[in-house]
N, C-alpha and C positions, 0 to 999 in steps of 0.2 A: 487487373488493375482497378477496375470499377468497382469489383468485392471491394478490394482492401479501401477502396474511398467513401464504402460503402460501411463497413466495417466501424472505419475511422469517427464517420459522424456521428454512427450511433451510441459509440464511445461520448465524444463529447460532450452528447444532448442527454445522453444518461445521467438523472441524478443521481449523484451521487451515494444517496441513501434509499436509490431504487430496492425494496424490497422481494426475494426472493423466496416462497415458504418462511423457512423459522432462520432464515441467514442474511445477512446486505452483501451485495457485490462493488466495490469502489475500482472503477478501469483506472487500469494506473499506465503511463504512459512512458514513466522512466524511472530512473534512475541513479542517484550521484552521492558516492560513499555512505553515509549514514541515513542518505535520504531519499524518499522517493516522493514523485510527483504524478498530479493526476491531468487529464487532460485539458484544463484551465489554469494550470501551471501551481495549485495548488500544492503547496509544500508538506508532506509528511516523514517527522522523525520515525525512523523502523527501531522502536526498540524494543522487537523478539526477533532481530536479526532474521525476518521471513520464515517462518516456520524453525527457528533456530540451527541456521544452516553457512547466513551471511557474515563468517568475520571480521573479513576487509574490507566491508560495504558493496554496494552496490557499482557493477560498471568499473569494476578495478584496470587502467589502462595497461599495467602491469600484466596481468594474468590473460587479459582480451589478447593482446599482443602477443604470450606466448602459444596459447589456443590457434589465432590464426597461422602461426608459423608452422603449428604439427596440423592442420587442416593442409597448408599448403605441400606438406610434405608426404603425409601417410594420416588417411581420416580415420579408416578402420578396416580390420583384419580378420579372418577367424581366430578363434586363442583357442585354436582344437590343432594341434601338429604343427605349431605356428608361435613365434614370439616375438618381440618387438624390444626396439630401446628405454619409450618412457615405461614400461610397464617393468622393465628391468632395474631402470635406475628409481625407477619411485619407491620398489620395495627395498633394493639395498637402504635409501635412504631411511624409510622408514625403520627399515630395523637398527639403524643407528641409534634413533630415540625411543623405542621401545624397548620393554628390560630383554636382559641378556639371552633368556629361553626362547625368546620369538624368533622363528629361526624359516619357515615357510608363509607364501604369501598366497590367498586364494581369492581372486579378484572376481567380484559380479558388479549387480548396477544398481544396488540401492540398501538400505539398512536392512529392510525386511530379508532380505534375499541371504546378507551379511549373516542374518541371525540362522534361516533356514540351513544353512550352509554348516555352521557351527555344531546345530543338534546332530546332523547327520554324523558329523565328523564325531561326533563322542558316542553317539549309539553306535557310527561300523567300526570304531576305534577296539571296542569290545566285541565284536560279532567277528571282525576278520583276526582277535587273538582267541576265539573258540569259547570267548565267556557273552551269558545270557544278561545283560544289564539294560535294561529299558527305562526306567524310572530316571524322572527329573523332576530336580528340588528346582522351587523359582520363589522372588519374593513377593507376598502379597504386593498389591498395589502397583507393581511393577507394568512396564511397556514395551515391547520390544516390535512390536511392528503387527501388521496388517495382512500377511498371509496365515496360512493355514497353522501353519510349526509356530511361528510365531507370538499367533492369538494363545494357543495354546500353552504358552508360557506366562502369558500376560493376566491382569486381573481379567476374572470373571464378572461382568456386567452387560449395561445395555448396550454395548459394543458389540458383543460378542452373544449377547442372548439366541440370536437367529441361528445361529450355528455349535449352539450348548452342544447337542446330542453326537456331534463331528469333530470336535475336539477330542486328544487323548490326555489320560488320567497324569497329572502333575502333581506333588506336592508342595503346598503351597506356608511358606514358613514366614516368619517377620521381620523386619529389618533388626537387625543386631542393637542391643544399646545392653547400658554394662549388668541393667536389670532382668534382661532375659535370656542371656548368652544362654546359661547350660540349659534352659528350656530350652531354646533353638535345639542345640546339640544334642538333646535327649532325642526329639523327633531326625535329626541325620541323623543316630546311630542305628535309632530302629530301623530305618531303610537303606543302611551304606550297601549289604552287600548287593542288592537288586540296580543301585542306582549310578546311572551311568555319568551326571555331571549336575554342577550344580547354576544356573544361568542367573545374573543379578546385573543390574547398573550400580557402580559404582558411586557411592558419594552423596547423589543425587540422583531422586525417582523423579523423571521430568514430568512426564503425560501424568503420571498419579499423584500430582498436586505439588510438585517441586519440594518432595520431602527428602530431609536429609540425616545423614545418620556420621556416625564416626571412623574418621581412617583406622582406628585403634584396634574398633568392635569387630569391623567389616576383618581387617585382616587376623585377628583371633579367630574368626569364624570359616574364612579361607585356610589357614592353616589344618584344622579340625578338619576339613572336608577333605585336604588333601591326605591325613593320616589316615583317611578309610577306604583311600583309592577312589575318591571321587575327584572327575578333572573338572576345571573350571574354567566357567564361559566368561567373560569379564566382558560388557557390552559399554562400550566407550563409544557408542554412534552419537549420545548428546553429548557427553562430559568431555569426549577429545580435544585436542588442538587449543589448549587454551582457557575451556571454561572454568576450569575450576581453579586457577589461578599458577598451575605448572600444566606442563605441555600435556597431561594425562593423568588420570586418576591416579593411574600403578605409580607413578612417582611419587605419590605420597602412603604406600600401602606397603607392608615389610614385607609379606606374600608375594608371587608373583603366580597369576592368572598361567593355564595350560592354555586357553586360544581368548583371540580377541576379536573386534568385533569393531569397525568403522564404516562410517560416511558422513552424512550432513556436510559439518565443517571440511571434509578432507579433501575437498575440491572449491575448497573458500566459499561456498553455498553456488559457486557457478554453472553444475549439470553435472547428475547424475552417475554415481559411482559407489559400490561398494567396496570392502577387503576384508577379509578373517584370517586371521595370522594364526600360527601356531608352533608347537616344541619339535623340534626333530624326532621324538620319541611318537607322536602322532604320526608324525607326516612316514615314518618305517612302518606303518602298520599296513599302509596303501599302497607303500614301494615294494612292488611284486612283481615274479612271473605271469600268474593267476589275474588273467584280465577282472575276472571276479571282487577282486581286491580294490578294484578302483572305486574312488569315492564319485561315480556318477549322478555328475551337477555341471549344466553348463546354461550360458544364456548365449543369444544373439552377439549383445552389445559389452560380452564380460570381457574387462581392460581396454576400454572404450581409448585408443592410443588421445583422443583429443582429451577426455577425460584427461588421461595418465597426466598430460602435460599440465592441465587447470592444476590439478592438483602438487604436482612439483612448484607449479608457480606459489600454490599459495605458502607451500611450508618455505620458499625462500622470503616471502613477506614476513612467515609466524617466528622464521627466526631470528629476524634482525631485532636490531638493540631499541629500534621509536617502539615497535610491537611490544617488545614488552615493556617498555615503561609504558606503555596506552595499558598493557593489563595492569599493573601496578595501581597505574592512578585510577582505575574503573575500580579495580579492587577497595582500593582506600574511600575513595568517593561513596562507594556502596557503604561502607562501614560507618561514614561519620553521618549518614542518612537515614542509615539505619536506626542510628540513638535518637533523632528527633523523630522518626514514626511509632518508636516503642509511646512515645509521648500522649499519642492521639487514643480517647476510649473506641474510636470505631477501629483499629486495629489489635491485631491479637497475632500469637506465633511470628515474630520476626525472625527470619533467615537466613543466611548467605553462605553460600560456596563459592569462592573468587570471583568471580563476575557475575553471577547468579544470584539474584536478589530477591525473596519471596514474604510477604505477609497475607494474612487471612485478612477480609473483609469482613468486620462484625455484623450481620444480619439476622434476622427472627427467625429464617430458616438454617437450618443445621447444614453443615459443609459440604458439597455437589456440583459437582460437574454441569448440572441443569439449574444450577440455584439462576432466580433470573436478574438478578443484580449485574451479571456478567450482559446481557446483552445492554444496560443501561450505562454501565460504566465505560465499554467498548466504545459507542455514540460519543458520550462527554468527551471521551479525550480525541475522539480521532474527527471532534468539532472544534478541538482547541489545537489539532495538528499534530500529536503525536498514535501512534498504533503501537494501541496497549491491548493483549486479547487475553481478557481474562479467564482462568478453569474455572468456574461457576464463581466462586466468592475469593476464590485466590489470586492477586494480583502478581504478576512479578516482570522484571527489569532484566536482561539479557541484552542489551545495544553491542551491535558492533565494535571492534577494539580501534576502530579509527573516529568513534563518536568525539565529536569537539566539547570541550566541557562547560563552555555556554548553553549546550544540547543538552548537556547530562543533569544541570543547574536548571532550566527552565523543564524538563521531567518533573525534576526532586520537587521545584514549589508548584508546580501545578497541580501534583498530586495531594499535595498538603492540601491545596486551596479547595481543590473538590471535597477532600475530607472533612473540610470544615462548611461546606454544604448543607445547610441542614433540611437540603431538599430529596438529597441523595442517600 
């Protein structure tokens, strides 16, 4: 009790813009739908949904309640010879809204895990049918998480410099647009037959500057991968549940993905859970006598049942009828926002994918992740109360779908108003 009173003050007597090396730490002490607060009751709009994770904001009394009711009933189980209700009903569910091929469900406890999960599954998918296919296509620029498998899918940079020489060999190709298609496709044909699947974000590359490409391109380029017997990984951990203006990318893509790839939002940002789905024609390659054949992957806390339940709570939030008019009007909101920032010379490249709202900040330094306009702009706004984290000089807007549009409106001019800063 003395810790935590201990704890508390140091919380409160912390400034706020106590600097930490080359990062600020702000103790935040709650929480309440689009907002959080710090421990002098200081109000901050969240809008990158906390690491873009929070859909229904913060402290959802809805999803709290159904949490505690699977706490009080069953907290956690092995998911080794063992299974459980929400973990049964969450997958039926979701394969309700996932296209038709998604037919099994493999539950771990975070994106990275989701993605590691996924490679295995397409490299022993060909090892346990007798064929050698190692090789994976990934897109430059690309994200997919913080383990080993993972990095190695992802851009190569100072992320990942520490661990260059431990990474395995990927090919690395471009995001589709209608002027490079059969360049892409030249580079998969030369390596279809070696290559075992091809791993992308759909839509939207989050971490690699919120770049976006076209449902048109993307599923031309799906199609082509799939005629060389290459299966695809369709990574929806940011773009799911919502972001992009329908419940999932594949809903706007004529292709449909071999496996897929969730979390963040899939537990309304409330704790920690992943999923990888995938076709029946996968999930036969594992179904065997041949213990050998099993796809050996397991964690601790895989189908976390308090989890299972967070996460039923929030797709019963994502699909009622206010939820989607809040995407609608974020959607729209974004759009008519967007025509008055193309306005300003300090921005450049404006963006949007249904809730997902992106522009470049014009600066003397060239586009980067370290550019340090990002640490001055973060300051300005998150002194004027809202938490905006910039990728080096790329600004962008992701709020909660329960943002009130007073919230969304005093965003839209405060960012004007810094623009026209001409301190900044």
């Amino acid at each position: 009790m003395q810790q935590q009173l201990i704890d508390r003050d140091l919380a409160v007597n912390w400034h706020p813009y106590s600097q930490m090396k080359t990062s600020y730490h702000l103790p935040i002490a709650r929480g309440d739908g689009a907002n959080l607060y710090d421990y002098q009751e200081n109000r901050y709009l969240d809008m990158v949904s906390s690491w873009w994770v929070t859909i229904h904001g913060h402290a959802n009394s809805y999803i709290a309640s159904k949490v505690y009711e699977q706490l009080s009933t069953l907290e956690q189980v092995i998911f080794a010879g063992f299974t459980h209700l929400p973990a049964i009903t969450l997958s039926e569910r979701l394969f309700q809204l996932l296209p038709l091929n998604q037919k099994k469900a493999f539950f771990t406890d975070n994106g990275s895990t989701a993605v590691e999960v996924a490679l295995k599954m397409c490299i022993q998918f060909a090892y346990n049918n007798g064929v050698q296919k190692t090789k994976i296509i990934a897109f430059k620029n690309g994200y997919h998480g913080d383990t080993f498998g993972a990095m190695s899918v992802s851009e190569r940079g100072q992320w990942t410099a520490p661990f260059a020489d431990l990474l395995f060999e990927v090919i690395f190709i471009d995001a589709p647009t209608a002027e490079n298609l059969e360049s892409i496709k030249k580079i998969v044909q030369d390596h279809a037959e070696q290559t075992a699947c091809f791993i992308y974000e759909p839509l939207v590359q989050g971490a690699g500057g919120m770049l976006m490409h076209r449902a048109e391109d993307l599923s031309e380029l799906m199609s082509f991968c799939k005629s060389k017997g290459i299966l695809l990984i369709q990574d929806e951990i940011f773009v799911g549940f919502g972001r992009t203006g329908t419940l999932f990318a594949a809903d706007q893509l004529e292709e449909k993905p071999d496996v897929m790839c969730f979390s963040k939002g899939l537990t309304g940002g409330t704790m920690p859970l992943g999923i990888t789905t995938c076709t029946e024609e996968i999930y036969q390659a594992f179904y065997s006598d041949e213990k050998r054949k099993a796809l050996f992957h397991g964690h601790s806390f895989t189908a976390s049942p308090i989890a299972c339940a967070a996460s039923l709570a929030s797709l019963d939030l994502l699909l009622q009828d206010d939820c989607r008019s809040n995407i609608e009007r974020i959607c729209k909101s974004h759009a008519a926002f967007a025509k008055r920032l193309k306005k300003s010379v300090k921005v450049r490249n404006v963006r949007q994918t249904g809730t997902i709202l992106a522009f470049d900040w014009v600066t003397e330094n060239e586009t980067s992740y370290f550019n340090q306009i990002q640490e001055k702009l973060f300051k300005v706004f998150i002194k004027k109360g809202i938490i905006l984290r910039p990728m080096g000089n790329v600004l962008y807007l992701l709020p909660p779908y329960c943002i009130q549009q007073e919230d969304l409106d005093y965003t839209y001019e405060t960012i004007l108003e810094v623009l026209n800063n001409n301190n900044i």
